[in-house]
C-alpha positions as CSV (number, residue, x, y, z in Angstrom):
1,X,120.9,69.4,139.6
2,X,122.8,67.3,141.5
3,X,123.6,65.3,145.0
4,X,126.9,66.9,146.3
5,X,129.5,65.6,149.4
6,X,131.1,67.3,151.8
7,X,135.1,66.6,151.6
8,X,135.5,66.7,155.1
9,X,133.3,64.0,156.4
10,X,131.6,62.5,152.8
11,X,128.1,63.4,153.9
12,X,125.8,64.1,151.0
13,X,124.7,67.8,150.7
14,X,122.2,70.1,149.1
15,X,122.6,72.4,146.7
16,X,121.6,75.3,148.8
17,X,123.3,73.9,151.8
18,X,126.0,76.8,153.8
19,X,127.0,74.2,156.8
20,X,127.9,70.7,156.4
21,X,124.8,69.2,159.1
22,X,127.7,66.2,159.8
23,X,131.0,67.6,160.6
24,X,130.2,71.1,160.7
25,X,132.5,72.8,157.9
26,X,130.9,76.0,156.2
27,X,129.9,75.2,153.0
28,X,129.9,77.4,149.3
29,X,129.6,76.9,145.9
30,X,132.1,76.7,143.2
31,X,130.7,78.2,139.8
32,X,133.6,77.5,137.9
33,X,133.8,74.2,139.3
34,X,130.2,73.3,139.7
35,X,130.8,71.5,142.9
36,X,129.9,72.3,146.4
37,X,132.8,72.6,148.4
38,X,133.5,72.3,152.4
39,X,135.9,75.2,153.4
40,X,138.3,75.6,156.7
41,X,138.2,78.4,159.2
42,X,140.6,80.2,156.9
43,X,138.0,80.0,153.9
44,X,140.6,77.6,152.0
45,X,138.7,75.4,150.2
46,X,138.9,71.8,151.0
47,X,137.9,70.8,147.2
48,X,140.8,72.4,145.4
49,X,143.0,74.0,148.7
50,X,142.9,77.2,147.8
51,X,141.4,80.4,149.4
52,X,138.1,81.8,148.8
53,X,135.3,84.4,149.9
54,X,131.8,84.5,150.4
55,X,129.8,86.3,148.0
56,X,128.7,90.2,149.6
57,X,125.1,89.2,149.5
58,X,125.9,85.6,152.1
59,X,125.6,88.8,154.9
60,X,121.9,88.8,153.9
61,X,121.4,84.8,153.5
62,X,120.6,85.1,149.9
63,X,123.8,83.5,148.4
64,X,125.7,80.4,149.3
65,X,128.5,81.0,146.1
66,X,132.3,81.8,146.2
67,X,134.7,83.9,144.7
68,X,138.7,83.8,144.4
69,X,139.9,85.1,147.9
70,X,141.8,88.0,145.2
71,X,138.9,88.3,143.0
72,X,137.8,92.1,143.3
73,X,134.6,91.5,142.6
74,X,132.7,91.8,145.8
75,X,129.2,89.7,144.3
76,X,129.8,86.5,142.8
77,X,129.1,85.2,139.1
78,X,125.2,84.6,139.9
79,X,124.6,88.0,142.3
80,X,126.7,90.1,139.4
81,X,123.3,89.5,137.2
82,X,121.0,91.5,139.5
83,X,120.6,94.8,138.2
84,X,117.2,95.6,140.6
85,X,117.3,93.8,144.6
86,X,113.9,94.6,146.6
87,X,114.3,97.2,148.9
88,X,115.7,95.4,152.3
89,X,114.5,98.6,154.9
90,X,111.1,96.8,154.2
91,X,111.1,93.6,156.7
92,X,108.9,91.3,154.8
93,X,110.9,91.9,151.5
94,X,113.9,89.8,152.4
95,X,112.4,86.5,152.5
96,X,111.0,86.9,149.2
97,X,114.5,88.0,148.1
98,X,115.6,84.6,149.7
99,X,113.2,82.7,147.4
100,X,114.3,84.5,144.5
101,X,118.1,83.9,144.8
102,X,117.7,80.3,145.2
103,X,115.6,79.7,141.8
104,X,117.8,82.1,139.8
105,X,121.0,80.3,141.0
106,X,119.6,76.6,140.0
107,X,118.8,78.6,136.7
108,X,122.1,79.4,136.6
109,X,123.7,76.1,137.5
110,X,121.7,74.6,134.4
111,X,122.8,76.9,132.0
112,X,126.6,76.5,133.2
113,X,125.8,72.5,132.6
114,X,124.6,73.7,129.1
115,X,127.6,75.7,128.2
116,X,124.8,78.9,127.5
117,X,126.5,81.9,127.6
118,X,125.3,84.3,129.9
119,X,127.4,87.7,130.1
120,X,126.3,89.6,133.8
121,X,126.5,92.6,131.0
122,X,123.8,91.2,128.5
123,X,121.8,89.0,130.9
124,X,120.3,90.9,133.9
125,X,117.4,90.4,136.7
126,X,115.4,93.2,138.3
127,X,113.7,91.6,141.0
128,X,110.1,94.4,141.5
129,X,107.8,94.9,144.4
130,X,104.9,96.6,143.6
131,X,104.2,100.0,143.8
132,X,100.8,102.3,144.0
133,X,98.7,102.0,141.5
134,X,101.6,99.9,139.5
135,X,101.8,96.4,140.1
136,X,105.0,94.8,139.0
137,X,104.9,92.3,135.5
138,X,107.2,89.4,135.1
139,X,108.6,89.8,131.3
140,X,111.5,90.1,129.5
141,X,113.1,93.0,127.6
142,X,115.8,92.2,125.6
143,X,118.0,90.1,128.2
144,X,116.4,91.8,131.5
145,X,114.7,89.6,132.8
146,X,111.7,91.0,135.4
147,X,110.1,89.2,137.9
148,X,107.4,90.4,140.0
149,X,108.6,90.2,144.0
150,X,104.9,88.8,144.8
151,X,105.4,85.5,142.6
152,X,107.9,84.9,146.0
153,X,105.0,84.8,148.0
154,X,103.4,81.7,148.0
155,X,100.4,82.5,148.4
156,X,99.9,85.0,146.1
157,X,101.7,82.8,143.3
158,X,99.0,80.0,144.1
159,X,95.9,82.8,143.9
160,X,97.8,84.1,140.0
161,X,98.0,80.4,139.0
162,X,93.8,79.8,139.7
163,X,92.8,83.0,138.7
164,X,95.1,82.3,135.0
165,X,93.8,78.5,135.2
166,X,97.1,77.6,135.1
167,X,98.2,73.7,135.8
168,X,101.8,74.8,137.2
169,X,103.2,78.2,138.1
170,X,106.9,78.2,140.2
171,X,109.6,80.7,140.7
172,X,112.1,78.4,138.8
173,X,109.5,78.1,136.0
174,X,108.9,81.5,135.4
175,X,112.9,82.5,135.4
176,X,113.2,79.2,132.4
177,X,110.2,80.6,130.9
178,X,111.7,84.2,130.7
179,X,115.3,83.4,129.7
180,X,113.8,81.8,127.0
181,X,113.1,84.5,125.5
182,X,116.7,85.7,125.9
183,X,118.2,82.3,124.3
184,X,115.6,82.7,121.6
185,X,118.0,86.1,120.5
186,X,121.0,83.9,121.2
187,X,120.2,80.5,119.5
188,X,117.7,81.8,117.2
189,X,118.1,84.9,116.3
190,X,122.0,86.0,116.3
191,X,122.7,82.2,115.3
192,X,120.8,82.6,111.7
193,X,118.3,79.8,112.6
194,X,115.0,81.6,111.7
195,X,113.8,79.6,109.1
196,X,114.2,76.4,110.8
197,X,112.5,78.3,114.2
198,X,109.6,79.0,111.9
199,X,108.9,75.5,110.4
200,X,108.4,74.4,114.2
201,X,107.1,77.4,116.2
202,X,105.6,79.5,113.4
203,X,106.1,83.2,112.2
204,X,107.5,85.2,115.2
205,X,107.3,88.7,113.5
206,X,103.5,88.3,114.0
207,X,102.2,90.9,116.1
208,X,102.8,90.4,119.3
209,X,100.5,92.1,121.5
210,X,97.4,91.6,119.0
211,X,98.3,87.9,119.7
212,X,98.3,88.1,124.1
213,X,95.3,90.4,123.8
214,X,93.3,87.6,121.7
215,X,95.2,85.1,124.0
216,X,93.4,86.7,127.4
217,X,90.0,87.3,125.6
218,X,89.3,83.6,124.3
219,X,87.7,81.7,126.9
220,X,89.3,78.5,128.0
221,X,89.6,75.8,125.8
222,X,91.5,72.9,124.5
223,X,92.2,73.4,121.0
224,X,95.8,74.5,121.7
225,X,96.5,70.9,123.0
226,X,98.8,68.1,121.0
227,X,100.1,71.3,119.2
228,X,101.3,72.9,122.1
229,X,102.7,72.1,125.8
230,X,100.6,74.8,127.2
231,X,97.3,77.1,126.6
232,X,100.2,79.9,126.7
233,X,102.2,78.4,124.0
234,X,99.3,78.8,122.0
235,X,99.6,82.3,122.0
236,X,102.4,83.3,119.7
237,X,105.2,81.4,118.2
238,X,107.4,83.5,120.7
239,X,105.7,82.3,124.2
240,X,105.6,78.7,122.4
241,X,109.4,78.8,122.3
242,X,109.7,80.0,126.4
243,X,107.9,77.6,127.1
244,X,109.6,74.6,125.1
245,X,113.0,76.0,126.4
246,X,111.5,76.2,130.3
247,X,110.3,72.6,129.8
248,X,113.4,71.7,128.1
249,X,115.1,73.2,131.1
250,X,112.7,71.6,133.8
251,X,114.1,68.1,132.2
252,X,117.9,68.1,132.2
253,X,118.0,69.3,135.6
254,X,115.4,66.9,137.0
255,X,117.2,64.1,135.4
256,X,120.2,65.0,136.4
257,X,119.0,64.6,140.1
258,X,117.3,61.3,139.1
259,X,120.8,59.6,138.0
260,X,122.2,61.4,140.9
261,X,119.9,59.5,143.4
262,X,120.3,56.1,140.9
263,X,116.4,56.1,140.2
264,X,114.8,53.6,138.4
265,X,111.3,53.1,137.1
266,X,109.8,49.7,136.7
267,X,106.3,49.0,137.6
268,X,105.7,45.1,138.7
269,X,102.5,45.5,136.9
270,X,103.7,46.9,133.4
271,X,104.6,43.7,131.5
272,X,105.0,45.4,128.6
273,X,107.8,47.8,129.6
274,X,106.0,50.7,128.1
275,X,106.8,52.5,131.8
276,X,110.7,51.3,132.7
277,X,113.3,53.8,132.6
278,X,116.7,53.5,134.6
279,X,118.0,57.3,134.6
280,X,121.8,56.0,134.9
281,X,123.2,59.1,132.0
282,X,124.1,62.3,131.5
283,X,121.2,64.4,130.0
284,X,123.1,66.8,129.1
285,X,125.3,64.7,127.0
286,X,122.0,62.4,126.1
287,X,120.4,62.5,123.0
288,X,116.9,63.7,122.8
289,X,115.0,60.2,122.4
290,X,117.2,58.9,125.6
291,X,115.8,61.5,127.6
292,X,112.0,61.2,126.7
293,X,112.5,57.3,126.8
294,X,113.2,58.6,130.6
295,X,111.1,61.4,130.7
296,X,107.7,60.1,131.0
297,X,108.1,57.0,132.9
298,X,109.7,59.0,135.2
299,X,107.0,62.0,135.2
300,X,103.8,59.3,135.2
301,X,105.4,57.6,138.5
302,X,106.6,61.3,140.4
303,X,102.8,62.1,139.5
304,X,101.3,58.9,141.3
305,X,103.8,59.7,144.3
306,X,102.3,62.9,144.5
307,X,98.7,61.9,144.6
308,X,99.0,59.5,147.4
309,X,100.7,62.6,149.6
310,X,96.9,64.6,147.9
311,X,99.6,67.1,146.1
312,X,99.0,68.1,142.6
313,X,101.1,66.2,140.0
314,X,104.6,67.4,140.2
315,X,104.6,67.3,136.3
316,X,100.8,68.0,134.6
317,X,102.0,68.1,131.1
318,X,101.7,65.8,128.4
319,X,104.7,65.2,125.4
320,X,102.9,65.5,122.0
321,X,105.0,64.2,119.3
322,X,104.8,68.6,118.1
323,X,105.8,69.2,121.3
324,X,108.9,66.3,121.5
325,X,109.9,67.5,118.1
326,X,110.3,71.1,119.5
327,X,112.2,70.3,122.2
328,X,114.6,68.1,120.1
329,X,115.3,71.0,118.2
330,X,116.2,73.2,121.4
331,X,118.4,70.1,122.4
332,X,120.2,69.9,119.0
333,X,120.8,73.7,118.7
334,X,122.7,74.3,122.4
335,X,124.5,70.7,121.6
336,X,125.3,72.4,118.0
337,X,127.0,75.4,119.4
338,X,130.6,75.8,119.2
339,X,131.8,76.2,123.1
């Protein structure tokens, strides 16, 4: 992700900004441009002058993205993925909606920056509230991708992540943990790359279920760690991969931002250098040892940020040399792809 400007007065706007807070223009989204643009009365966008519409779903404040003014398409390229919305005759159900739309549309906007496909025909979201005796599960079945409605409720989501002894647990995570999964039958799978997935991650035609069920029964422990970025990744070679490719996911966009806000990284007291990092590239044109070189000097000083506020570190991981070897083969395999 990225700073944007409004074209009308320059002021610096927000990726889920609708009104410019300066000059007052309406704001939208571009997908095909990935840029934020400021629009006139008319809906004519001030970026590239030519008309536009708001996406059906801006009547509910879930979306903030455009479509061609002739497009007949009525939901735009992110809002064309749900297959499942929460039912909006229940009050409390739209602001959990609102929570959902925002994290899948930064999803979105990453895998744009990545050139990943992702056909609204192959690549859906059913967003689930729970029902009697039923409570919704966050998975994902060959492209749809579920998420449980109570994961938007903070709350709740912070109650999951204790009673799982989880270090992290987000909306955004769980939506780059879950497409994984999908990019694991795109990269992986359909690309003829098995062979080199299993030298790394293991054998994925293990049984999966056997696997979470001995996963959930071990009690805690920390065997799993230098191998693995998570407890979870332990589990099967599958959930090892989601979770490389959320992580992987979690890192372009975040320094993205960082060269976006010109951020730089030099402790007074690290003489050595081991902690300096100016984020002033492209990650997503990077190679994998430029962005680790970033990476952690970046993470180590968001972390100390975080405890002087008494929040929990932004980023509680630690980059095994396993773990950086995984994710440089996630990198080379989306650079590798013809687009």
């Amino acid at each position: 992700m990225r700073l944007f400007a409004c074209q009308e007065c320059r002021n610096l706007l927000h990726f889920e900004n609708v009104s410019c807070e300066s000059c007052g223009h309406a704001l939208g989204f571009l997908p095909a441009r990935g840029m934020m643009s400021a629009f006139d009365t008319q809906w004519v966008s001030l970026l590239d002058k030519r008309p536009w519409k708001p996406c059906g779903n801006a009547q509910h404040g879930v979306c903030n993205w455009m479509l061609p003014a002739d497009d007949a398409q009525e939901l735009c390229a992110a809002c064309q993925h749900n297959s499942v919305i929460p039912d909006l005759s229940v009050s409390e159900n739209l602001p959990l909606w609102q929570k959902l739309e925002i994290a899948k549309r930064r999803l979105l906007y990453t895998l744009d920056r990545l050139s990943l496909p992702h056909d609204p025909a192959e690549l859906r979201f059913e967003f689930l509230a729970d029902t009697p005796g039923a409570p919704a599960m966050t998975g994902h079945d060959n492209g749809q991708i579920i998420i449980a409605l109570a994961e938007a409720d903070d709350a709740e989501r912070e109650k999951r992540r204790t009673a799982l002894n989880e270090p992290y647990r987000t909306l955004l995570g769980h939506m780059r943990h879950e497409v994984g999964h999908y990019y694991f039958l795109v990269l992986v799978e359909r690309a003829g790359r098995t062979e080199e997935f299993r030298a790394l991650f293991g054998d994925e035609s293990t049984d999966y279920g056997a696997a979470l069920q001995a996963h959930y029964a071990k009690p805690p422990s920390d065997e799993w760690r230098g191998a693995h970025i998570s407890s979870y990744a332990a589990a099967h070679p599958h959930e090892d991969w989601a979770e490389c490719f959320a992580h992987y996911l979690h890192m372009m966009d975040s320094l993205e931002m960082a060269a976006s806000f010109g951020m730089r990284v030099r402790p007074r007291l690290d003489r050595e250098g081991v902690l300096e990092a100016e984020v002033d590239f492209n990650p997503y044109k990077a190679s994998m040892e430029e962005v680790l070189s970033a990476w952690t000097p970046l993470t180590v000083a968001m972390n100390a940020m975080n405890r002087c506020m008494g929040t929990p570190d932004l980023y509680p991981f630690v980059l095994s040399g396993p773990v950086a070897e995984k994710l440089g083969f996630i990198h080379r395999i989306i650079q590798e792809r013809p687009h």
